[in-house]
C-alpha positions in Angstrom: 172.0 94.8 150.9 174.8 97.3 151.3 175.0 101.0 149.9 173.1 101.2 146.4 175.4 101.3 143.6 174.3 102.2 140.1 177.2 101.0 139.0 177.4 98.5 135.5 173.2 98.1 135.7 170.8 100.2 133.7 167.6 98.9 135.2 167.1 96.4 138.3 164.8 96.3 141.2 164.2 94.4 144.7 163.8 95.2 147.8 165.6 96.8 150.0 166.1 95.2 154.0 163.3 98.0 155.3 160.7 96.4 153.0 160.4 99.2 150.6 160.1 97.7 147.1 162.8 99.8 144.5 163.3 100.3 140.3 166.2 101.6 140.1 166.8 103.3 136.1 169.9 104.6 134.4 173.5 104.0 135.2 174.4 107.6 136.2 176.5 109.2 139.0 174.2 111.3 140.3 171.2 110.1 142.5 167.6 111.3 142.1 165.0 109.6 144.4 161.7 109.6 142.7 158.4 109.0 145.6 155.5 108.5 143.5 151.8 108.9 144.1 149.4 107.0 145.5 147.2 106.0 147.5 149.1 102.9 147.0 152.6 102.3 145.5 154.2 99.6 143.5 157.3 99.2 141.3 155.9 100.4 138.1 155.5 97.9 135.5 154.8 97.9 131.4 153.6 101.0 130.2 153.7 102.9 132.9 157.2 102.1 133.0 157.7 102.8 129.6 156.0 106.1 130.4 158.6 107.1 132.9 161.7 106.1 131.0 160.5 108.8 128.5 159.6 111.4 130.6 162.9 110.7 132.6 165.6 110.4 129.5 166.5 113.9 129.9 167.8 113.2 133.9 169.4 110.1 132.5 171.4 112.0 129.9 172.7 114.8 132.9 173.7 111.9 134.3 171.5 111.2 137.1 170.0 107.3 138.0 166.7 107.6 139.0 165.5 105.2 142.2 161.9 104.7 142.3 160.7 103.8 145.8 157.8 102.5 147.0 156.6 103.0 150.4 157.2 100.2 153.1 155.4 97.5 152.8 153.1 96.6 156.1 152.9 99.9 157.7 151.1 100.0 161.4 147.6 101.5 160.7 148.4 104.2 162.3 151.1 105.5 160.4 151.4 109.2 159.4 152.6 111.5 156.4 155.5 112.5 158.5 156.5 108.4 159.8 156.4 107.9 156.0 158.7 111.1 155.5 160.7 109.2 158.6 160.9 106.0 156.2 162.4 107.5 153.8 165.2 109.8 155.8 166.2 106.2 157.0 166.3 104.5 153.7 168.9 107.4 152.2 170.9 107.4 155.6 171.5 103.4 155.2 170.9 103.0 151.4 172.0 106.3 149.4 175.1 107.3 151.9 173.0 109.8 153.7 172.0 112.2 150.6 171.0 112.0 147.4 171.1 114.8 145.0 167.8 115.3 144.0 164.3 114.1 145.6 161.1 114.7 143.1 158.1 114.0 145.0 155.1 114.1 143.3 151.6 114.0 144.4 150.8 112.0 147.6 154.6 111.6 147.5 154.7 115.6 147.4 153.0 115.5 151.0 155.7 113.0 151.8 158.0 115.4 150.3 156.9 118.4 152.6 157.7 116.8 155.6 160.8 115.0 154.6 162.2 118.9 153.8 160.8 119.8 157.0 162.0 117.4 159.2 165.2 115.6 157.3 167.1 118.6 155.3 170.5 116.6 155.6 169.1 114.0 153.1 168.9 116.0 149.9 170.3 118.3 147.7 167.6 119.7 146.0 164.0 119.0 146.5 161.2 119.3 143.6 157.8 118.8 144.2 155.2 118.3 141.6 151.4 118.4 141.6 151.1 118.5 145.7 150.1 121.2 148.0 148.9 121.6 151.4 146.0 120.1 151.1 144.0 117.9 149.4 140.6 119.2 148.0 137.2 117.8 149.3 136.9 116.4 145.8 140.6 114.3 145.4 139.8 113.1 149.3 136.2 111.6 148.1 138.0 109.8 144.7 140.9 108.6 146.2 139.0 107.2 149.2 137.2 105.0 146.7 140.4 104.3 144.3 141.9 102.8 147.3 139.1 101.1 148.7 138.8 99.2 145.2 142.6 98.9 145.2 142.5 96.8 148.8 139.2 95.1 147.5 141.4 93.8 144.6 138.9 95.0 142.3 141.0 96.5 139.4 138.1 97.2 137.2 136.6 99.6 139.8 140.2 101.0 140.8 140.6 101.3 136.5 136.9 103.5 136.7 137.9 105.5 139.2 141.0 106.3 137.7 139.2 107.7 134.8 137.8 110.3 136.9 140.7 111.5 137.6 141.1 112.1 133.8 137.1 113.0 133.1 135.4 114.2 136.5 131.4 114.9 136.2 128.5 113.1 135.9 128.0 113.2 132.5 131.1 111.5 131.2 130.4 108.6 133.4 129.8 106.2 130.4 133.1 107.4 128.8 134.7 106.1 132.0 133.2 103.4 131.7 134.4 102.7 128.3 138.3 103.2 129.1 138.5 102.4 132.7 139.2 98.4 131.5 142.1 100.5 129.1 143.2 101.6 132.3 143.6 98.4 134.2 145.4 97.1 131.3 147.6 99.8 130.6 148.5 101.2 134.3 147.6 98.5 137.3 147.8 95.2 135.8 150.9 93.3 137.4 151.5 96.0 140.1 150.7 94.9 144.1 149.2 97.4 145.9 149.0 95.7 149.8 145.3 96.6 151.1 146.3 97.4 154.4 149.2 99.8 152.8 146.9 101.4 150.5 144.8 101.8 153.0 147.1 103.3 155.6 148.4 105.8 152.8 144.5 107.2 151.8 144.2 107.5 155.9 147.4 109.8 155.8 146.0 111.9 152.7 142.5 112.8 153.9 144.2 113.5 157.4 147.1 116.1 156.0 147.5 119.6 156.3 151.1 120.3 156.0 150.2 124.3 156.9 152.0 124.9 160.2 155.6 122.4 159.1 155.9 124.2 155.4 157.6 127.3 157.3 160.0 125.1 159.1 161.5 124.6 155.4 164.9 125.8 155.6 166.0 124.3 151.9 165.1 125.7 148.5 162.1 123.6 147.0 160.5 123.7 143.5 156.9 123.5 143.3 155.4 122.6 139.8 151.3 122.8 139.9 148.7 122.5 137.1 146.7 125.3 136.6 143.2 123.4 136.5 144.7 121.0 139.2 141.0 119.7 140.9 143.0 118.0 143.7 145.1 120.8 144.7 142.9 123.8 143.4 145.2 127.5 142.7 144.8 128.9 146.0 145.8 126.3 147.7 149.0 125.6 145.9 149.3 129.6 145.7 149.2 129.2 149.8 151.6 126.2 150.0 154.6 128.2 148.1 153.8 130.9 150.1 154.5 129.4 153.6 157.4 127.4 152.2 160.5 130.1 152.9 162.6 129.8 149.8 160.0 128.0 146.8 159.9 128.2 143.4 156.6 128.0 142.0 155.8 127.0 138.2 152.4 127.0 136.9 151.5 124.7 134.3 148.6 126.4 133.1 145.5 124.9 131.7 146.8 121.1 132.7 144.8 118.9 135.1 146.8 116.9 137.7 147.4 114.3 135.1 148.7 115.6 132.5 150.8 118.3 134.8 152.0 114.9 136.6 153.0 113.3 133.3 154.1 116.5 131.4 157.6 116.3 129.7 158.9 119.9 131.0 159.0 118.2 134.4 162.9 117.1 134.2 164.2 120.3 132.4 162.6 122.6 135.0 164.4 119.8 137.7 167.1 120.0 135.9 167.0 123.9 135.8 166.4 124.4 139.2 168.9 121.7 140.2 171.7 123.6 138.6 171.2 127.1 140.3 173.4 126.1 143.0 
């Protein structure tokens, strides 16, 4: 496949030559490359992907198409944050003409995101981040070790219970996760792939990073959007990460967890917003 085009198409996907799976949405001029979350990454698919054309519409009606890319598929286990970052400086340079206009990272793709401004400022525009910092807390490293353990296993009923925690952490709301973890397979991982030695390899990276001594080689303005009652990235540690960053714009979302900051619909105006300053 040659240089992307978003020509004529509203929605397609594939993959692209690198092995890196790709949804591309909207039919827009402007580029916006979307790395998602994980551990673990798949083209999105049904309600989830309902769920993204909403919260995107506003992008598509600036006039941006938004490229959802997952990470590459059969990484050596050794693989880093930063060779991820790598992946995807390679992927615009061949795929997106060397720069795309705006790169929202979000999550584990926000500690992709950190080193991809650090190391690869010729590849974007603007750069928003959203729900990342740092670091990951104790907590988000101990959950997501078992989400993507149950992930590899195959077992989407485990991976759909531990996704509730995210949503209800504690003890005593076990036996509500219980209850809508199946809702949760349903809704959010059934029909995606999620390669166990990937999903691995990512969850490796996550409880490994600390981004602390590359944020102050950020030369580029970023925008950082946190939850206020974010238990993966707690307040002072996103409070540190803008800090080190040189030039970052940091937006609280106050009294939203890491889900709902993740999934809020302010997320493309403030883009949008920030994007426009120049």
């Amino acid at each position: 496949m040659g240089r992307v085009s978003t020509a004529d198409r509203e929605t397609r996907s594939g993959t692209f030559p690198n092995g890196m799976d790709y949804l591309s949405l909207g039919n827009g001029t402007k580029t916006l490359l979307f790395i998602q979350g994980g551990p673990g990454s798949s083209v999105p698919q049904g309600m989830l992907r309902r769920m993204l054309r909403r919260q995107f519409t506003p992008l598509f009606l600036a006039g941006y198409s938004v490229w959802i890319v997952t990470r590459r598929r059969g990484m050596p286990p050794g693989h880093r944050v930063a060779d991820m970052a790598d992946d995807y400086a390679r992927l615009i340079a061949d795929q997106f003409g060397g720069r795309v206009d705006i790169v929202l990272a979000e999550s584990f793709g926000g500690m992709i995101g950190q080193y991809l401004a650090a190391r690869h400022p010729e590849s974007f525009d603007h750069m928003a981040m959203v729900v990342t910092a740092a670091e990951l807390s104790d907590w988000g490293k101990d959950v997501d070790s078992r989400m993507a353990q149950a992930l590899a296993d195959g077992d989407t009923d485990g991976a759909g219970m531990v996704f509730a925690e995210y949503l209800l952490p504690g003890r005593r709301l076990k036996w509500l996760r219980r209850l809508i973890g199946p809702v949760i397979r349903r809704g959010l991982l059934s029909g995606a792939e999620y390669p166990s030695q990937d999903v691995l390899t990512e969850v490796r990276g996550e409880v490994a990073f600390n981004s602390r001594d590359v944020l102050p080689l950020i030369r580029r303005p970023v925008l950082l959007i946190c939850g206020g009652s974010d238990q993966f990235f707690p307040r002072d540690v996103a409070q540190e990460t803008a800090g080190l960053i040189p030039d970052c714009t940091l937006i609280w979302y106050e009294g939203k967890g890491h889900i709902r900051a993740a999934s809020s619909g302010r997320i493309a105006q403030d883009v949008l917003a920030f994007a426009g300053r120049g």
